[in-house]
N, C-alpha and C positions, 0 to 999 in steps of 0.2 A: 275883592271880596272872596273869588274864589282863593290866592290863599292865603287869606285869614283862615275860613274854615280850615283847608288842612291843616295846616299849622295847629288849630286850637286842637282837631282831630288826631293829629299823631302826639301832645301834650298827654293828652288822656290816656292814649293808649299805652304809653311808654312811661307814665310815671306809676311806681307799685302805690297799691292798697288803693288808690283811686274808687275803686268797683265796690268798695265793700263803704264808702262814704268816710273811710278817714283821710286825716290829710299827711301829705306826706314827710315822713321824719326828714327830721333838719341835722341830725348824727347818726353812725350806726355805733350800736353798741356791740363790744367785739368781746370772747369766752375766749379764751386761748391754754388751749395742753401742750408742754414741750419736756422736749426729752434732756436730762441735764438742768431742769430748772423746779421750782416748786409750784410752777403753773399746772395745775388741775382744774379743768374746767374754772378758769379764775376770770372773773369780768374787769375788763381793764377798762382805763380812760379813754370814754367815748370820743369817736372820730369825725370830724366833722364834714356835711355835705358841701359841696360849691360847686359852681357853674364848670361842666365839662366842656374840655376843648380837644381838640384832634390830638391823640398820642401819637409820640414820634416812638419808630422803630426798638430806641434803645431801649425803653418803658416798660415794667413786667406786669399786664394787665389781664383782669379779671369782667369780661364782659355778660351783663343780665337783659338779655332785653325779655321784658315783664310782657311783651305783645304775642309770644309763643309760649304757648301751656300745652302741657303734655299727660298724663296720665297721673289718676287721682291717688293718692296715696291713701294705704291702708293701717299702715302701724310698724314699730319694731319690735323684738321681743325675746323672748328665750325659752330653752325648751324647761320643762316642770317635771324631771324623771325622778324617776326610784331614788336614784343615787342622790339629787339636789334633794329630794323630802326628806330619804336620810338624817343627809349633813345637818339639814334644817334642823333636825328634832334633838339633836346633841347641841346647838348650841343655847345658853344661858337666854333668857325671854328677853334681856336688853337684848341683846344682840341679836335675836329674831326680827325685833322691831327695827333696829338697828338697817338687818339687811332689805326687810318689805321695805321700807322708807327708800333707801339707795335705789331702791330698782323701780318700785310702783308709784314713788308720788312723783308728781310732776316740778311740783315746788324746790320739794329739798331733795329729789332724787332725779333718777335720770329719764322716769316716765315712762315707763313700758307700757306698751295697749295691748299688746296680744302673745301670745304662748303657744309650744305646739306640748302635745305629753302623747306616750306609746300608748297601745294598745294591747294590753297584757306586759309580758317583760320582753327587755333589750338588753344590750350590755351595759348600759349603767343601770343595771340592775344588781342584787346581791344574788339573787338566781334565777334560774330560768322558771316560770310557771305561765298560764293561762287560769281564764275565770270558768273550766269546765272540769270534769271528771276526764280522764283519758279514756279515749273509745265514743265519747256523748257526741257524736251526729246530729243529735236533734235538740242539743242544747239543755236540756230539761236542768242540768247542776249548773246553770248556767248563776256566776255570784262576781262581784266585786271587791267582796269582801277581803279581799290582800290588802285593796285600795287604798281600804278605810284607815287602815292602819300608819301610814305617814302621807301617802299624795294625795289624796283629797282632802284631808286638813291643810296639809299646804298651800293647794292649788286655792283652798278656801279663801286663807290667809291672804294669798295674792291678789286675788279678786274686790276682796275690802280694802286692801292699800291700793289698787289702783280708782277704786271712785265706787265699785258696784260690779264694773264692768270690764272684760277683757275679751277680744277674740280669740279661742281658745280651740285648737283644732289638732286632730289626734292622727298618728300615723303608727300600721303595724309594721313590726320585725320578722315575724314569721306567726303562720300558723300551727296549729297544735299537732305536735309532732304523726299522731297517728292520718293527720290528713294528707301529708307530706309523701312523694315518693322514696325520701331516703331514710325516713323514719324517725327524723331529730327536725328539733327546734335548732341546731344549729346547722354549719357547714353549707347553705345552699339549701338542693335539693326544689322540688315543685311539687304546688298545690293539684292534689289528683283531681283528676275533672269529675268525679261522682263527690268532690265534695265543696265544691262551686258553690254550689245554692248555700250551703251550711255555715260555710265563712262568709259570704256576704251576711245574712243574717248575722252572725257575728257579731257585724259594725253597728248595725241595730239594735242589738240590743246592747251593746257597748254605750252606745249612743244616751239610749234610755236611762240605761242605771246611770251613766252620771248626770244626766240633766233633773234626775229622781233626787239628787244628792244635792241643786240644788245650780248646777254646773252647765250653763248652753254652750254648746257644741257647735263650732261653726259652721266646720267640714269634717273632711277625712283627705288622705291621700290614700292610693291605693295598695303603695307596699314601698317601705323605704327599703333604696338603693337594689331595684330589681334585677342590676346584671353584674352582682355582688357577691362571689362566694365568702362567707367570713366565716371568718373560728368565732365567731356568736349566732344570736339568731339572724337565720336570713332565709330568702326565700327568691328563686329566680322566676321571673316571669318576662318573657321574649315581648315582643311589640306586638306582634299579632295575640298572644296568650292575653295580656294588659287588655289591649281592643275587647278581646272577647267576653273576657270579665264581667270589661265596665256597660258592654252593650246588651249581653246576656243575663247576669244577673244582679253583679250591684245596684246599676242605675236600676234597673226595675224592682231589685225588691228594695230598696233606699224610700222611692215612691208609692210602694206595695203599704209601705208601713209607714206612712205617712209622714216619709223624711224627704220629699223631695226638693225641698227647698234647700239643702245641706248640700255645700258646696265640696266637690268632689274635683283633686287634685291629682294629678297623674305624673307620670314618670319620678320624683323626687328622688334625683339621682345626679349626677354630673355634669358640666355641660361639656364634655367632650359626645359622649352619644345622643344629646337633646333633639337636636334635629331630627335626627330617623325617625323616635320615637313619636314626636309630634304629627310627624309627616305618615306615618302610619295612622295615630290614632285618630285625629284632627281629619284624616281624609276621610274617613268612613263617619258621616252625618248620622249614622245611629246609635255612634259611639261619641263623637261630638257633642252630642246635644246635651250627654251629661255630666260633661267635663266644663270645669267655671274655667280651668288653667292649669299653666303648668308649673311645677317644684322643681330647685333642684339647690347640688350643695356645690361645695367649691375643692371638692378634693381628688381633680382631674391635678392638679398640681403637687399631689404625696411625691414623686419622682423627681420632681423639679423642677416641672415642668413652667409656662406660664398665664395665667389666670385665662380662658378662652370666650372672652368677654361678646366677641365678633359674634359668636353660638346665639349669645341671647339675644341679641340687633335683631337675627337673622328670624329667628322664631317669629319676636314682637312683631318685625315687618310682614313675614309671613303668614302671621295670623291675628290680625289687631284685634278680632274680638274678643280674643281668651287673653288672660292676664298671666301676672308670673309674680311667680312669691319665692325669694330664698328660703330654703326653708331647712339647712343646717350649715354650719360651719363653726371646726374649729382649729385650734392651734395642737396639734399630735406632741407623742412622743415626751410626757410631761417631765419635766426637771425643777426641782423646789429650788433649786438656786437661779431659776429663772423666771420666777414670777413678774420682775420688773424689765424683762428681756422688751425692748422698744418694735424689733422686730413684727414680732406679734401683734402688738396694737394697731403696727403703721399697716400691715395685711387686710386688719380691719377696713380700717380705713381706703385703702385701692379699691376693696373688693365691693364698698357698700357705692361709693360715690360713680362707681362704671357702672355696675348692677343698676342704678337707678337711672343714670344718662341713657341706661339703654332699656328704658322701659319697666323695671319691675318695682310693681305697686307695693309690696310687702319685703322685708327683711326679719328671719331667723336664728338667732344666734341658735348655738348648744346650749348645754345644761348650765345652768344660771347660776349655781353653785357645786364645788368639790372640794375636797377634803384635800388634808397636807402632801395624800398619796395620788391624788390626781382620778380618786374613785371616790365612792367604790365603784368596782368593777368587776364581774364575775368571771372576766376573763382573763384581766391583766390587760385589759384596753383602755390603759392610764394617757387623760390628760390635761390639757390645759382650760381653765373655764374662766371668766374675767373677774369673777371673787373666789376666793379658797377660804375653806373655814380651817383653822388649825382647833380641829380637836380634841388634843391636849389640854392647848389651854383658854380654849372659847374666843381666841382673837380672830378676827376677819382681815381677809389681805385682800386688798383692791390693786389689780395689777393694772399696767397700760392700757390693758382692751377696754376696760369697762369705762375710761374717761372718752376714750376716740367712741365709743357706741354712742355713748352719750350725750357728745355733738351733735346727732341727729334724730337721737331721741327725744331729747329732751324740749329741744324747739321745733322739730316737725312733725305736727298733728293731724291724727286722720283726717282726710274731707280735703289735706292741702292739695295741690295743683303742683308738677315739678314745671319750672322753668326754663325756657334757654338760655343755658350760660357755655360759657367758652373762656379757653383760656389763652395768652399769648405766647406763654412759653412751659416746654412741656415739663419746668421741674415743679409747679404747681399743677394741683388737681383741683376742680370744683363741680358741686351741682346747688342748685336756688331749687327754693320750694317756695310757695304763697298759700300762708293759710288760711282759713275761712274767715278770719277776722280779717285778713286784708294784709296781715304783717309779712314782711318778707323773710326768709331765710337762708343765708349763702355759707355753705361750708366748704372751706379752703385748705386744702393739705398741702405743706412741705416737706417733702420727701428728699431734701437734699441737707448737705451738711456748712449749707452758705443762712445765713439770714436773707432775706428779701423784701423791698415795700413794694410792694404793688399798688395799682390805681385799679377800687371797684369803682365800674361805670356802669351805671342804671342810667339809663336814659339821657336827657342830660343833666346829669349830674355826678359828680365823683367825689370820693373818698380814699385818701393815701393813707394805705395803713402796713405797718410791719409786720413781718412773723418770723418767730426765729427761727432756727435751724431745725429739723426734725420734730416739726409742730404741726398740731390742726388747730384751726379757728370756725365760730358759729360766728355769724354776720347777722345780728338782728337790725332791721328797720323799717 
């Protein structure tokens, strides 16, 4: 008796979608993108389940056990800047609709749920400005009005393609020059401490005017890339500076004004210095408490470096209760003869599938769209985004990235659960998700220049399936 019950008890536990009362697919059905091929997110002939048995050594296998769930997933998405509203508004109304569909609907596009857009200008901007008079401390010209003119119709647009609804959360570049020590919106330089209180306020009323327009705000982070000197806008603030901010005035006037609820995002910057920062802010409990999580981008690797994945482990374990959100990355250095450069795509693809094995609930692309020159850009900060609009001649070019995003957009939906999965051999990558309907999701990178059939093994059960050389695959069942 006793095991029958286990038996019937580890049944349960090990076969997916059980929990949500469906019963469990008899094939998976497999999307497969490859480089050299006309595979785009193309659904192939489904594979079928059978009874698993012990794999031998020589075997390239893909293991999900559905009995370990791990942190809830929040969304994918891309950033909504100056430059993408731009491009947006030079192209032809087919082709607007063209691209909302590609990116926001679920069905016939790749499904994005959430977005991040600046706060005033950045460099994909066409120039530097803020929503105030220079010199206003207290805000009074305090307007939107640039806004109106291409990104919040866009951001509009995107919000109706995607259902209603999108997370939508904003991060600054710099504050307005005169609050600055070195007197520019560009180059560096730090926010003077007599004007703390003025730019927190800032994000408040940043906050307002778009949720006036029609626009909910989900968060903020508190200042992109703060140990960043750039020839655009930027603005440095140290670990302890960040602390004092978020403890002295953001969080409390965020709450003053009845935004306490808005989730506030800290460090959004690299994971080469993630830890200090954490470990400073995260230690002091009265700067903690207003902190949801933590940001950050992936361009600890400009030099050559390689991707510092071990950083984000290191955090998640060190602090389970705050979360992590990617919240930029992209491909530099842009060249039009490399739109379909493979490289790019497959970066994606490392960077989302670690990123999430090691805890982070959200993924942020850049700017969702750029022009033929990789802008615009006010600085000559050209580069790569995973659609280009040619606006010449109103065509849109969908390069690599946006089919590998899309693998994991497009079938894993907020509310899912990621999985344990594991892989046999390290020239495959994978991570499973379980969405709230109970389906499973397993995405599988090849990163090598061999074809390969692996054995997915959920419980017991398996499915032999191919992939070809320099491919990802979406595993639904």
């Amino acid at each position: 008796m006793r095991i029958f019950l286990f038996t019937f008890l580890l049944i349960v536990l090990m076969t997916p979608a059980m929990e949500s009362g469906q019963k469990p697919s008899s094939a998976v059905t497999v999307y497969t993108t490859a480089e050299n091929t006309p595979l785009r997110l193309t659904k192939e002939t489904a594979v079928p389940f059978e009874a698993s048995v012990q794999p031998f050594e020589t075997e390239v296998c893909v293991f999900v056990n559905p009995a370990n769930a791990f942190q809830t997933f929040l969304g994918i998405g891309g950033a909504l800047t100056d430059a993408s509203a731009e491009v947006y508004a030079k192209l032809p109304p087919a082709k607007q609709r063209e691209f909302m569909t590609a990116h926001f609907d679920a069905e016939k596009g790749i499904g994005y749920t959430l977005a991040r857009t600046t706060i005033h200008s950045c460099d994909f901007s066409s120039g530097s400005y803020t929503y105030i008079a220079e010199g206003d401390a207290e805000l009074k010209t305090f307007s939107i009005e640039h806004d109106r003119k291409f990104r919040v119709p866009f951001i509009k647009q995107a919000v109706a393609a995607a259902g209603g609804s999108l997370m939508l959360y904003a991060s600054p570049w710099s504050p307005p020059a005169f609050m600055k020590t070195n007197g520019s919106m560009l180059q560096g330089g730090k926010l003077r401490p007599e004007h703390y209180r003025a730019w927190a306020l800032y994000f408040t009323r940043f906050i307002k005017a778009y949720e006036a327009e029609g626009l909910p705000i989900w968060g903020v982070t508190v200042q992109n890339e703060p140990m960043a000197k750039q020839t655009w806008e930027s603005c440095i603030f140290t670990a302890e500076e960040e602390r004092d901010f978020l403890k002295l005035h953001l969080g409390p006037v965020m709450e003053h004004e009845g935004l306490g609820a808005k989730k506030i995002v800290v460090w959004d910057h690299n994971r080469d210095l993630i830890d200090h920062r954490v470990n400073v802010i995260y230690g002091d409990p009265d700067a903690s408490k207003y902190a949801w999580g933590t940001g950050f981008h992936w361009y600890e690797t400009w030099s050559g470096g390689a991707p510092m994945f071990d950083n984000i482990k290191a955090v998640r374990e060190a602090f389970p209760d705050k979360q992590l959100i990617f919240t930029e990355g992209c491909a530099e250095s842009f060249r039009d003869d490399h739109y379909q450069y493979w490289p790019n795509a497959e970066r994606y693809g490392i960077n989302m599938i670690n990123d999430f094995n090691n805890g982070t609930a959200a993924w942020t692309d850049w700017n969702v769209l750029l022009d033929e020159r990789g802008g615009p850009n006010h600085v000559g900060n050209f580069c790569f985004a995973p659609v280009h609009a040619d606006t010449r001649t109103g065509e849109l070019v969908y390069t690599p990235s946006y089919y590998y995003i899309g693998h994991f957009s497009k079938f894993i939906r907020p509310g899912a659960r990621r999985i344990g999965t594991s892989v046999s051999r390290s020239r495959l990558l994978s991570t499973t998700f379980r969405n709230a309907d109970g389906s499973m999701v397993t995405v599988v990178m090849n990163g090598s220049d061999s074809a390969v059939t692996y054995r997915l093994i959920v419980g017991g059960r398996t499915a032999s399936v191919p992939i070809p050389p320099r491919a990802i695959q979406s595993l639904l069942y």
